[in-house]
C-alpha positions in Angstrom: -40.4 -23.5 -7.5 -39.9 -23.9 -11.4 -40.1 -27.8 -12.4 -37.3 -29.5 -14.4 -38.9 -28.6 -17.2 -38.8 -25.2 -17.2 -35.2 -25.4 -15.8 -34.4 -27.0 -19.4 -36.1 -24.6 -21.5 -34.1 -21.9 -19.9 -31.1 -23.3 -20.5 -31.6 -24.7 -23.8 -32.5 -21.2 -25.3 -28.8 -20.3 -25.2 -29.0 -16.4 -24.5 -26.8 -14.7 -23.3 -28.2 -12.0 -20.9 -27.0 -8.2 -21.0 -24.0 -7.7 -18.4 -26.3 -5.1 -16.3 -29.0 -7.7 -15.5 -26.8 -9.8 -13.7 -26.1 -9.5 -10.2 -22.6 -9.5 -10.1 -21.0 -7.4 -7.2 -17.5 -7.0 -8.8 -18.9 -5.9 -12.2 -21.1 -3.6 -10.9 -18.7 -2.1 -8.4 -16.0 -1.8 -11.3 -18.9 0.3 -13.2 -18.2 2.7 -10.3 -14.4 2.8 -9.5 -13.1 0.5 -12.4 -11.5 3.6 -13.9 -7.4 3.6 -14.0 -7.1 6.2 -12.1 -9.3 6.1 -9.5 -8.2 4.0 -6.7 -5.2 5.4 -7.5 -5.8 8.9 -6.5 -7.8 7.4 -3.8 -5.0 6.2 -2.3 -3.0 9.0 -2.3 -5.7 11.0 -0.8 -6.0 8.2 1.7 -2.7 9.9 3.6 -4.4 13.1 3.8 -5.7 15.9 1.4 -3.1 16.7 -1.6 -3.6 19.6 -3.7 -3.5 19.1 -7.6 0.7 19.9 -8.5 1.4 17.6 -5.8 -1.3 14.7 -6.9 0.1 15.4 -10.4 4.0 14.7 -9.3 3.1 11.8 -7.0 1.1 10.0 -9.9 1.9 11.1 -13.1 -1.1 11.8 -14.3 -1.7 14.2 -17.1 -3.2 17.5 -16.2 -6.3 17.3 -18.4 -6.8 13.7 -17.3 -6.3 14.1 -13.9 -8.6 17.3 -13.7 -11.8 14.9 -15.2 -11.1 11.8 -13.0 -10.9 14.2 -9.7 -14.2 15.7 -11.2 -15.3 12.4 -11.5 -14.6 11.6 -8.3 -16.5 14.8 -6.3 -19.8 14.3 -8.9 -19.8 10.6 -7.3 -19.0 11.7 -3.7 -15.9 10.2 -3.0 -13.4 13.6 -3.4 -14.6 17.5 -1.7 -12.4 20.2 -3.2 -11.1 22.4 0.5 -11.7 25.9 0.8 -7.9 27.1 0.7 -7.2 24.6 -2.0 -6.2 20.9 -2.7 -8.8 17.7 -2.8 -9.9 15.8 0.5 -11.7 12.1 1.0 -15.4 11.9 1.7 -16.6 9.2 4.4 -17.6 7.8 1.1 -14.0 7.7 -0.6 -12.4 6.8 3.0 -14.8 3.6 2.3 -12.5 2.4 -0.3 -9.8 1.4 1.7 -9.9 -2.3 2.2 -9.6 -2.3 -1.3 -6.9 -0.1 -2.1 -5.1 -2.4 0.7 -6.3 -5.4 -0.8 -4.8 -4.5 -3.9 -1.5 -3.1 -2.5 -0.8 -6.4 -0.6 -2.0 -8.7 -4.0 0.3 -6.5 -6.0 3.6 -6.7 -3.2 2.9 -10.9 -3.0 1.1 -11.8 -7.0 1.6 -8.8 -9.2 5.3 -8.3 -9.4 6.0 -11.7 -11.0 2.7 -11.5 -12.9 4.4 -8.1 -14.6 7.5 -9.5 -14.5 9.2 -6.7 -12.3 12.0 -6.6 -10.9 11.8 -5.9 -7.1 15.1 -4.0 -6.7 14.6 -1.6 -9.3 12.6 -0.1 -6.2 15.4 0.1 -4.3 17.0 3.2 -6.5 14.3 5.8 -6.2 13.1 7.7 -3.1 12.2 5.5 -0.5 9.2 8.1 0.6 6.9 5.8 -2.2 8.2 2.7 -0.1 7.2 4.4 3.8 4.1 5.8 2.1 3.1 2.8 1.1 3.3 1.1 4.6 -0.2 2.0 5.9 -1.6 0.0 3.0 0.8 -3.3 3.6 0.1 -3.8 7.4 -0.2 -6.9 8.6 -3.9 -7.4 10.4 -3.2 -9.9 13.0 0.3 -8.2 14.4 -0.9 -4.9 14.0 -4.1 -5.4 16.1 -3.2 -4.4 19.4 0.1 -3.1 18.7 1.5 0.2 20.1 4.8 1.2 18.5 7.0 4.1 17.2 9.0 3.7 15.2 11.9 6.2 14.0 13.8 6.2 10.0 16.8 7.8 9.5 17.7 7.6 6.1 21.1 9.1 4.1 21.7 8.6 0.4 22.3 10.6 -2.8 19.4 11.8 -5.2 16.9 12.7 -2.3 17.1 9.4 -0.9 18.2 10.9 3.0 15.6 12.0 5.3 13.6 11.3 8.4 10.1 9.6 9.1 8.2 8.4 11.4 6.1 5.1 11.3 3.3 4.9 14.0 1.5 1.7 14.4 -1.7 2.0 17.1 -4.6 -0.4 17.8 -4.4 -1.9 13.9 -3.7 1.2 11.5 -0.8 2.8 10.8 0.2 6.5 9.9 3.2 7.9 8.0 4.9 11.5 8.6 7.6 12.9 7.6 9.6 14.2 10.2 11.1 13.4 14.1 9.2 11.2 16.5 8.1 13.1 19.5 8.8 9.6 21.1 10.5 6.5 19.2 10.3 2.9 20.6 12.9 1.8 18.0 14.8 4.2 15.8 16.7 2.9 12.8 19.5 4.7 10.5 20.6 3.2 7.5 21.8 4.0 4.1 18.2 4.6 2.4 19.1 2.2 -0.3 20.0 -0.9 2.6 16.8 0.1 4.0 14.4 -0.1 0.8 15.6 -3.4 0.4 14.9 -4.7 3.7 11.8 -3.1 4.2 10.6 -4.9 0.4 11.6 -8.2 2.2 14.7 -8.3 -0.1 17.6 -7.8 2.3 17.7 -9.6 6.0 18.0 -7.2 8.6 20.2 -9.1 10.8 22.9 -9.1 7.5 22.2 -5.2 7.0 23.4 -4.6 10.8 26.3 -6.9 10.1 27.6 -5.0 7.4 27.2 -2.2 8.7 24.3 -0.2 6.7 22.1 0.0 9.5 21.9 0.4 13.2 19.2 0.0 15.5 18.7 1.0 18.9 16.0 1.0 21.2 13.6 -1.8 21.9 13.5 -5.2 20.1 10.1 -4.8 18.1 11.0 -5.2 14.2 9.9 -3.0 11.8 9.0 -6.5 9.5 7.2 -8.1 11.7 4.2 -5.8 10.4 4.0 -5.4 7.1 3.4 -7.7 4.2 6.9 -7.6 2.2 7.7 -9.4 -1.4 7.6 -12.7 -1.5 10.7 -15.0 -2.1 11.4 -17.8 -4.4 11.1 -21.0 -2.6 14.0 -22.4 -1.0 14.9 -19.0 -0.2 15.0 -18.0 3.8 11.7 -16.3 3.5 9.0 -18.0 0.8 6.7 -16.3 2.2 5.5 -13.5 4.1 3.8 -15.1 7.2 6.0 -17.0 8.8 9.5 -15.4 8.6 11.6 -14.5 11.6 12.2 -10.9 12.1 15.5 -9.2 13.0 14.2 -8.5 16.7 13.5 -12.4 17.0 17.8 -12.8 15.9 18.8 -10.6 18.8 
């Protein structure tokens, strides 16, 4: 064990060590996935294997750029090109998801005021970013042992309208577009309405009350699972823990 005045000398030399020889976790992992892109198209490819047009059109990546980072990505084992075409996760890149979730739920509670965003802007465009988004906003402790279908109906102008399906089983969740086979509660609203509520920026209850959504079925709420955007205080929901949900109000 060094004596105190050893301690001193080391301090009292006042250099500064090179980044690399420091053990710092978060640096060093940043070294590795610290690029722009890449949890990025990690999380796309987190919802299944995506072939480059449509990784191009759900990003907005540049062609060039996005052909090096995906590159990138299979030389450091994280991305496998498939056979008939399109990019698929490694065990390595599924690895990455408490992050990408970590940062999805910092971003939905922190990162909007931090950038100054307004919330409802969202709340214009497709609402298939919002659903898609779901798997990475579940809530751990409601979700745990959960076993729940649910069923979105969704009408609107500009390519808002369509129909999903949210499945939430044992903890993780899972997205598709399309009919449930079997739906524990099925919602229809106006896809706008329904952005909103499902950001945490419209009450459910007041959506059924005016009308721009029904719901039928049983009384689990689609809220109750997933981290939404936090309110100012003073408003009904500050915060995203302890809010009642519109199956609690009936």
């Amino acid at each position: 064990m060094p004596d105190r005045s050893s301690i001193s000398s080391i301090s009292d030399r006042g250099a500064i060590p090179r980044p690399a020889t420091i053990y710092d976790p978060v640096a060093r992992a940043l070294d590795v996935i610290g690029d722009r892109w890449t949890l990025v198209l990690v999380r796309h490819l987190l919802l299944g294997p995506k072939g480059f047009q449509e990784l191009r059109v759900r990003t907005g990546i540049a062609p060039r750029v996005l052909s090096g980072r995906l590159r990138d990505l299979a030389a450091q084992g994280f991305v496998e090109a498939r056979e008939g075409g399109g990019y698929v996760l490694t065990e390595r890149g599924r690895d990455l998801e408490p992050i990408v979730s970590a940062i999805a739920r910092w971003f939905t509670r922190d990162g909007l005021g931090a950038l100054n965003i307004d919330a409802a802007s969202f709340t214009e465009t497709s609402p298939q970013s919002i659903l898609e988004s779901l798997p990475f906003l579940l809530r751990e402790e409601p979700a745990r042992n959960a076993d729940v279908t649910f069923e979105i109906r969704l009408t609107g102008p500009s390519g808002g309208g369509g129909v999903w399906t949210v499945c939430i089983q044992n903890g993780a969740c899972t997205v598709s577009p399309d009919f449930a086979d079997h739906a524990d509660v099925r919602y229809t609203a106006d896809a706008k309405a329904w952005c909103a509520m499902a950001l945490g920026l419209e009450e459910p209850r007041e959506l059924l009350k005016r009308g721009l959504m029904t719901k039928d079925g049983g009384s689990q709420a689609l809220d109750h699972y997933f981290h939404q955007i936090s309110r100012p205080a003073g408003s009904d929901r500050a915060d995203g823990s302890d809010e009642r949900h519109e199956g609690e109000a009936k």
